[in-house]
N, C-alpha and C positions, 0 to 999 in steps of 0.2 A: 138528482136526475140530470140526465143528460140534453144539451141543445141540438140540435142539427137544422145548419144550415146548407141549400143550394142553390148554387149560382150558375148561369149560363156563360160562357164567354164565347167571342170571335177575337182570335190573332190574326193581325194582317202579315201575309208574307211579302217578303221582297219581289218575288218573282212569282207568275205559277210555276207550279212544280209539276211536270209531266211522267207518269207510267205507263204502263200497258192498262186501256180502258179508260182511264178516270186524269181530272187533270184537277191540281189543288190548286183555290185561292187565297183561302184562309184557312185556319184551325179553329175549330169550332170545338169548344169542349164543355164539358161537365166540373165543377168545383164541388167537392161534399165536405163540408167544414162538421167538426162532429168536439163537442164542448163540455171537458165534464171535470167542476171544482177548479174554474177560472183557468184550465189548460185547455187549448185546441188543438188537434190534429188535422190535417188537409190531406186531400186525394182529388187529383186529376184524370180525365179520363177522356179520351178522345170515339170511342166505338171504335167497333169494327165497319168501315166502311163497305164491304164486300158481303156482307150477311144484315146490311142493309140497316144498321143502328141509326139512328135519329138522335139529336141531345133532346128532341119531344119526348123519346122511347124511354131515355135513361132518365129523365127526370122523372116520369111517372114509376119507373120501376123500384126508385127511391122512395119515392111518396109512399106507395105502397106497403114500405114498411116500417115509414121514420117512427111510429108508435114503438114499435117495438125495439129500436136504435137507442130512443129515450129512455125506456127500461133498462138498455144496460145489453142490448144483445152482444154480441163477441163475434170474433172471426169465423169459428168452425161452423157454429150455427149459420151467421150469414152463406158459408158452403149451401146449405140444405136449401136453404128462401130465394136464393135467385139463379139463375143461369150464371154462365159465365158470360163477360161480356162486360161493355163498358161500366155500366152500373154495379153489378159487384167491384169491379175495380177498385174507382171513385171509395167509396165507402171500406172496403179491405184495407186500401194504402191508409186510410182517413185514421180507421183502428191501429195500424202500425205507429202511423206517426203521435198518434194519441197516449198509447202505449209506453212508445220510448220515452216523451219528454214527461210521462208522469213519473218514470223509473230513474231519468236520470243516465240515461244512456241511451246511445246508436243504434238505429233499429238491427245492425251487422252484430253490435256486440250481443243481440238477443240473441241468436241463435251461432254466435261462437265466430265468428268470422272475424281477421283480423286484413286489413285493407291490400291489395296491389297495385302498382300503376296500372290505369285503364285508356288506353289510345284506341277512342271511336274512329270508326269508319267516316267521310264526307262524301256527300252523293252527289254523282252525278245524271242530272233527270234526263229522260228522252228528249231528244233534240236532233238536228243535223249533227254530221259527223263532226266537221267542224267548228262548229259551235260546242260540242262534247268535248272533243279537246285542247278547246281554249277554257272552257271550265276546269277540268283536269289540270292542267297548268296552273290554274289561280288559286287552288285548296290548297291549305297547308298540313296537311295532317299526311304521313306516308301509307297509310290505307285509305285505298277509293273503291267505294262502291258504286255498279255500274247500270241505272235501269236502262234495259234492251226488251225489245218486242218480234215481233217474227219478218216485220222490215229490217231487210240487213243487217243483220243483226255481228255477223261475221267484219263488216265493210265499220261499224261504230265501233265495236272493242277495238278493231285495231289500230285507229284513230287515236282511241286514249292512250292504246299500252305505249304508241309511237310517242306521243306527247309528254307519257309520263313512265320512263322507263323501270325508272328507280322506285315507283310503289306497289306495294301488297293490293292486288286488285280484285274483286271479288264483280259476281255480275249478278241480277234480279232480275228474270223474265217475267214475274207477276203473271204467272200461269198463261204465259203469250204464245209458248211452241205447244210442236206436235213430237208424237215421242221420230218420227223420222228426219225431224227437224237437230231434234238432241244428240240421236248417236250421230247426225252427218256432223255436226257445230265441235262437240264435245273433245274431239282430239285437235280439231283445229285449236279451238281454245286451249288446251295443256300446253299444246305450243307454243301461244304470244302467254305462256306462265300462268293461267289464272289461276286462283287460288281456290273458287268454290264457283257453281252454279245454282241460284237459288231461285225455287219452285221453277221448273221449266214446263212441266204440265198443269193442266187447270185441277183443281179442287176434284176427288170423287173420278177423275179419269186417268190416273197413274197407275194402275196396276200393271203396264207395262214396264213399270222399273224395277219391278221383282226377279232377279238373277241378271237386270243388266250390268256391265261388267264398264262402269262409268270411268274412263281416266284422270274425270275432274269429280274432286267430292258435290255430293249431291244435298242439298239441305231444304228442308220440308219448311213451308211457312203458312203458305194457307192450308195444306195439308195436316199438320197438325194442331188446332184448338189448344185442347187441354190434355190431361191425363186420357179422358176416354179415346183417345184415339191418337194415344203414342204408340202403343203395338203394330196396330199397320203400319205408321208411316215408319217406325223401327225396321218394318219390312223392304223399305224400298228406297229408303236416305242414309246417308249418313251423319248424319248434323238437322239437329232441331233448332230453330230460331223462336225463342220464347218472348214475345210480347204480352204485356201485364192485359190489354187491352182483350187481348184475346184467352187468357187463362180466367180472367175476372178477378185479379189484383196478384199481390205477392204471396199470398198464402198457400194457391192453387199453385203458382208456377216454382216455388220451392218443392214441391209433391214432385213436378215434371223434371225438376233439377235431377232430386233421388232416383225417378227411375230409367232415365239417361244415363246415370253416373253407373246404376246397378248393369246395363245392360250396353255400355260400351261403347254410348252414341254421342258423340259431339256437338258440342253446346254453342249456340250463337245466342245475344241478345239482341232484339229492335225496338222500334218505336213505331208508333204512330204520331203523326203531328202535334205537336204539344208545347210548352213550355218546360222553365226547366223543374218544377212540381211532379209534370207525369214523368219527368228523364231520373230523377230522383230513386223513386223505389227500384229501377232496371237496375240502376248503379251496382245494389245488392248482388241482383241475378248478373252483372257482368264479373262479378269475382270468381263464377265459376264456367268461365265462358273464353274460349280459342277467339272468337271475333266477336266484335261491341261496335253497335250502330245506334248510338245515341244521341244523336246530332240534331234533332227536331228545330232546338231553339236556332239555329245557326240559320234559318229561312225565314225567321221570324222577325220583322223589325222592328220589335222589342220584346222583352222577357219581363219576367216577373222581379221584383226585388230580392236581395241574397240571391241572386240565381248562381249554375255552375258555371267555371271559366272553363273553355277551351279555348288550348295553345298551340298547335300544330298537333293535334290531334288529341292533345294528351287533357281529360279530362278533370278537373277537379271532382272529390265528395263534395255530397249538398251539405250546406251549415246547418244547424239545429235548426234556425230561424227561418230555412228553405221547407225542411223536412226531415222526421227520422234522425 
C-alpha cells in the first residue's frame, strides 16, 4: 500500500513581482509526496491564482481522496476525481515522478521523447519604464518576457526593446487591454520586433479576436484551461501557453500538446511561481514548445535541493533526485 504525504510551503522572493491586477510576494505552494515499496515521487503545485485557488483549497481537495491514492489510484482515474487545477497537478506530477523512478527511467523516455536544448524566457515585471529597462539590461538569457498593463503600455516596450536590442522579446498583458487597445498597440508592436502578445484580453471577453487579422502572434493563457476549451481559443489565438497548474498536472497538458499539434496551433510553455519541482514536469511539455518560460526559481531566494541550473537562459533537465 501506498503513503501519501502533504506539505504546505511559502518561498520567499527576491523582489515583489508585479502584473496586471495582482502583485507577488512569495510562492505559496502545495508539495504531494506519494510513497510506494520505499520509492517516492513528488509533485509541486502553485494554483491557479486568478480562479481563486487557495493551498486551503488544494490541500483539502487531496484529503479527499488520499484513501483512494493509498489503494493504488493512477493518472487517468485521478482525470475523473478532481478538476483540473492545482490539486490534480500536485498528485499527477507525484504519479509521474513515482512512475519513472520505479521503472528506471525519465519520465520523457515514457512517452518516447528524446531531450533538446531549452532556453527559458526572463521576466520582466511591471514597473516604470525605467526601471523595466534597467531590468532588461541585467537578464542573461536572449529571450525577455515582458509584463505590460493598459498604462502605457506602448511608452514600456519600448524602453525594453531600446535597452535590449539584441533579444527575442515577447510581451504579457494579463488580460489588461481592450480589443481597441490591441488593434491600436499591435502593429506598433511588430514594429519595435515583438515576437508574440500574450492574453491581451480578459478571460470569457475575446471573441473579438475571431477573424482579427493580428500582425503580432496572439497566445491564449487564461483563455485556455485545459483540453475543454482549446477549441475556442483555437478560434481566436494562435499559440497556447500550457501551464501544468492550470491543465491539473502533465497528463491533462500532454492531451492539449496532441490537439495543438493535430490542429496547427503553437505551443508556449509557463509557470506559475514555484520551485524548481513544479519547473520540472514543464520541462517535458517544453520539448514541444517555440517558447519556454520557466523561470519561477530565478525570483526565488532559494530553491530546492538538485534543483535545475539556468545559464543565460539555457536551462538544465531535472536530476532523478529533483524529479522524473
Amino acid at each position: 500500500m501506498r503513503t501519501v504525504a502533504i506539505s504546505s510551503e511559502s518561498w520567499e522572493m527576491t523582489v515583489p513581482f508585479r502584473i496586471t491586477g495582482h502583485t507577488f510576494s512569495s510562492a505559496n505552494n502545495i508539495v504531494v509526496s506519494i510513497t510506494e515499496e520505499g520509492v517516492t515521487g513528488r509533485g509541486e503545485a502553485a494554483g491557479v491564482f486568478y480562479l481563486n485557488e487557495t493551498v486551503e483549497e488544494m490541500v483539502q481537495q487531496v484529503e479527499s481522496i488520499r484513501d483512494d491514492l493509498t489503494r493504488g489510484m493512477e493518472r487517468e482515474e485521478l482525470q475523473q476525481r478532481l478538476p483540473a487545477g492545482g490539486a490534480r497537478n500536485a498528485i499527477d506530477c507525484a504519479l509521474w515522478d513515482l512512475e519513472a523512478k520505479r521503472c528506471g527511467q525519465r519520465a520523457w523516455e515514457l512517452i518516447g521523447l528524446s531531450l533538446k536544448e531549452t532556453v527559458s524566457f526572463e521576466t520582466v515585471g511591471l514597473d516604470a519604464p525605467d526601471k523595466m529597462a534597467a531590468i532588461a539590461r541585467s537578464l542573461t538569457s536572449p529571450n525577455i518576457k515582458v509584463k505590460l498593463n493598459a498604462d502605457d503600455p506602448l511608452t514600456r516596450i519600448t524602453a525594453v526593446r531600446n535597452a535590449r536590442p539584441d533579444a527575442l522579446i515577447i510581451v504579457d498583458a494579463n488580460q489588461g487591454w481592450n480589443m481597441n487597445q490591441l488593434a491600436d498597440l499591435a502593429p506598433q508592436f511588430a514594429a519595435l520586433n515583438i515576437a508574440m502578445i500574450e492574453q491581451p484580453l480578459p478571460r470569457n471577453q475575446d471573441a473579438e479576436l475571431e477573424g482579427f487579422d493580428s500582425p503580432v502572434v496572439l497566445c491564449a493563457d487564461e483563455s485556455c484551461i485545459d483540453t475543454s476549451e482549446f477549441r475556442l481559443a483555437a478560434d481566436r489565438y494562435n499559440m497556447i501557453n500550457i501551464k501544468l497548474d492550470k491543465t491539473g498536472g502533465l497528463t491533462e497538458a500532454l492531451k492539449l500538446v496532441q490537439m495543438a499539434q493535430a490542429s496547427g496551433v503553437e505551443l508556449m510553455v509557463g509557470n506559475m511561481l514555484g520551485t524548481s519541482l513544479a519547473m520540472a514536469p514543464g520541462f517535458v511539455i517544453a520539448q514541444f514548445c517555440r517558447f519556454v518560460d520557466l523561470d519561477g526559481p530565478l525570483y526565488l531566494r532559494s530553491d530546492r535541493d538538485h534543483a535545475m541550473t539556468y545559464s543565460r537562459g539555457l536551462v538544465s533537465a531535472p536530476e532523478t533526485k529533483l524529479w522524473g
